[in-house]
N, C-alpha and C positions, 0 to 999 in steps of 0.2 A: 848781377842778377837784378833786371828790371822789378820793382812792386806793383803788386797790380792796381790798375786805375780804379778811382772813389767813382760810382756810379754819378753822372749826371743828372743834373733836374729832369732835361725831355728823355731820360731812361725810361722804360719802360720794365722795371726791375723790382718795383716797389710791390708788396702786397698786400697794404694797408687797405683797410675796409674803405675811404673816403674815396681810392679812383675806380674811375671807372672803367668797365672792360670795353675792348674796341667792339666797335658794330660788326656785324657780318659782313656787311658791305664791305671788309677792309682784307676779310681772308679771301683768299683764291678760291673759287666756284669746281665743286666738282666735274670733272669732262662728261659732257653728254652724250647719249649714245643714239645716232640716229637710225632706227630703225626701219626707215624707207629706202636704208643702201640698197642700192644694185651693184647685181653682178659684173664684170665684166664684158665688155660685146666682142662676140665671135663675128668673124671674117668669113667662116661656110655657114650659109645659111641654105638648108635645103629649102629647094623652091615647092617642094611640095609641102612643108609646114614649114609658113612662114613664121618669121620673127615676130610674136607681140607688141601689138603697138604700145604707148607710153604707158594709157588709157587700162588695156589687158592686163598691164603689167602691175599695175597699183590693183585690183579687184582681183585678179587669180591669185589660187592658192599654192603654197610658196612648199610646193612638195619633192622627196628627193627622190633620186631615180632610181631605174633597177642595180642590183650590185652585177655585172657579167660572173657567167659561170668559170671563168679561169679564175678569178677570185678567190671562189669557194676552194680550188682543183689546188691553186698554190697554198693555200692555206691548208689544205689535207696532206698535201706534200711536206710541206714545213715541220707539220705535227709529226710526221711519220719519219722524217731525223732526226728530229732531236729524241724520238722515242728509241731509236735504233743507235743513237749515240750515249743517252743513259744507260742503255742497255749493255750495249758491249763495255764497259769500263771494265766491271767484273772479270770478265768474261779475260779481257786482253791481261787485266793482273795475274791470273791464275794459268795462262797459259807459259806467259813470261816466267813467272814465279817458280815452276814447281816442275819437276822432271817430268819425262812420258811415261805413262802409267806402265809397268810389265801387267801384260795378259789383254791390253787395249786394243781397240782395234788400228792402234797406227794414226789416229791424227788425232789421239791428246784425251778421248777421251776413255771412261777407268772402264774395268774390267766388271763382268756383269756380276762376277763372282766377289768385287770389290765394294757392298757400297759405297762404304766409309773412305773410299780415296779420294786424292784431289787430279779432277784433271790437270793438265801441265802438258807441255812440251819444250821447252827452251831449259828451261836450269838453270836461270839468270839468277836467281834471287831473288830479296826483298827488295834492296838496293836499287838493282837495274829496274824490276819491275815498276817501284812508285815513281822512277824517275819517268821511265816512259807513259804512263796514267796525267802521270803533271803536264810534260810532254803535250801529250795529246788534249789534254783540257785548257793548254793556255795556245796550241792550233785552232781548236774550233770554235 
């Protein structure tokens, strides 16, 4: 087991009040940030609205463009499965889960004369059911 080495004189290890601290001049300079980047240049330029010249390009104002409406369209779509996917969770437990209701109408759910029942159709279990819940939530 090596000892570890006695600081040398040109160390910079000491804390004593008599050295002094290195100048700024000696730490690395924060990266600056230039804020006159441009864009990249595009290869279609309609010839009806031409490219800004250099000039244009330093004075106009640096504004973003419209969002297209498929945007908006996927975005309501997106919202509207995962709404229909929290949704059914329940829904596929309790069917899996629990037998078909007697007095139902035939696809699972109770009888009107039932509140208090569960729908169900399968009569898998508890077992089967959170297996396929897990299932399905480690699918989607």
């Amino acid at each position: 087991m090596a000892l570890p080495t006695q600081p040398q004189e040109g160390d910079n290890l000491s804390l004593s009040p008599d050295r002094t601290h290195d100048s700024a001049e000696t730490h690395p300079k924060a990266p600056s940030i230039n804020y006159e980047a441009k864009g990249l240049p595009t290869g279609d330029v309609d010839p009806e609205y031409p490219a800004p010249s250099p000039e244009e390009q330093h004075s106009l104002r640096k504004v973003a463009g419209r969002i297209p409406w498929s945007s908006y369209l996927l975005c309501i779509v997106e919202l509207a499965e995962r709404a229909s996917f929290y949704g059914v969770k329940t829904v596929f437990n309790n069917f899996m889960q629990f037998p078909l209701p007697k007095g139902g109408n035939g696809a699972g759910a109770v009888a009107k004369n039932d509140p208090n029942g569960h729908a169900g159709a399968l009569d898998r279990g508890l077992q089967f059911a959170s297996a396929m819940v897990l299932l399905f939530n480690f699918l989607a």
